[in-house]
N, C-alpha and C positions, 0 to 999 in steps of 0.2 A: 504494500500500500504506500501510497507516493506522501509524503511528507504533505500537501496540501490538500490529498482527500482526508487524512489521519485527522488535520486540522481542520474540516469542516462540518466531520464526525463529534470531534468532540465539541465543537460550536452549538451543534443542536444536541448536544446531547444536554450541556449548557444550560440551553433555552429552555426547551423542557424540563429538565428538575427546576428552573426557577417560576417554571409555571404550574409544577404541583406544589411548591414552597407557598406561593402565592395564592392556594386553593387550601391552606394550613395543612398542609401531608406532611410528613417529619420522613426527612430522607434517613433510610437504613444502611443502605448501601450501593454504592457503584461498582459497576463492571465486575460483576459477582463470576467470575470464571472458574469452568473445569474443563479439565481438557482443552476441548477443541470448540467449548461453546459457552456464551456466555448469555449475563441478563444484565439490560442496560443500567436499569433503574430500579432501587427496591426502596419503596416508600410505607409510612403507615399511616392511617387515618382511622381515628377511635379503633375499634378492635380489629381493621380489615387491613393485608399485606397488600401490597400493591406492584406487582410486577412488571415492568414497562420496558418494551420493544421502542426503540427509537428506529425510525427508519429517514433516512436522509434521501431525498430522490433530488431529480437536478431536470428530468421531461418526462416522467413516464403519467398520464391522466389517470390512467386506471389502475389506484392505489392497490387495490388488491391482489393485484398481481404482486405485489411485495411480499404477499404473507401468503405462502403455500401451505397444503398441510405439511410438508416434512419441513418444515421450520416450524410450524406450530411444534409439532413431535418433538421436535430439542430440546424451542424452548419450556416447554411440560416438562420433560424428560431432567432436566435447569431445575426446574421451581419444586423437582420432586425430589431431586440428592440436595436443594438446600434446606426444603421442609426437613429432609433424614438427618439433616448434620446441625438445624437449627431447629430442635422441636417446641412448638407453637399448639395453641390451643387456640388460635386466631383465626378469620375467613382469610380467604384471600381471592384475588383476581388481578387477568392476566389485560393491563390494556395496550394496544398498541399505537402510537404515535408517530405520522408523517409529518415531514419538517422539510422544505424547502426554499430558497433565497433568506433563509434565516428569520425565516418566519415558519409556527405549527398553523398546517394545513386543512388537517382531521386527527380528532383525540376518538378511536375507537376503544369503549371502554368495555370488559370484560368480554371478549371476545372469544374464549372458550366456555363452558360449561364447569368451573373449577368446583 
């Protein structure tokens, strides 16, 4: 990854936690990595975890094509070895977030069935 996508990666990654900051969510954690996959944003709000996909696009209109299910599968797959290694008696949901010219596009929120 080229030094100026890295940098516009982390620009909206940025934007968005300061726009669940600004929605009163208490950030958990950032770029919660295993392996070969990670989860952007881990936020809380009263008793609910908050798992967030940032996705940075630059021309693609049809957001969804972003979020396949085998990205959804990881990121699950993500939010189920941190529930194992950080055990919670808390809800949780998975939203995801487009972000483009440095601005959020669409906040799709719980987008799985968690």
């Amino acid at each position: 990854m080229t030094r100026r996508k890295k940098d516009k990666w982390d620009e909206g990654e940025a934007l968005v936690a300061k726009y669940y900051q600004d929605h009163w969510y208490i950030l958990v954690e950032e770029k919660y990595t295993i392996k070969w996959w990670e989860i952007d944003l881990i936020f809380q709000k009263d008793n609910i975890l908050t798992f967030i996909e940032v996705k940075v696009t630059d021309y693609m209109d049809d957001l969804q094509d972003y979020v396949t299910l085998k990205k959804l599968w990881h990121v699950k797959h993500t939010i189920d070895y941190y529930l194992y290694t950080h055990p919670t008696d808390k809800e949780y949901v998975l939203d995801v977030v487009f972000v483009r010219d440095n601005a959020i596009l669409e906040v799709y929120k719980n987008v799985t069935n968690t």
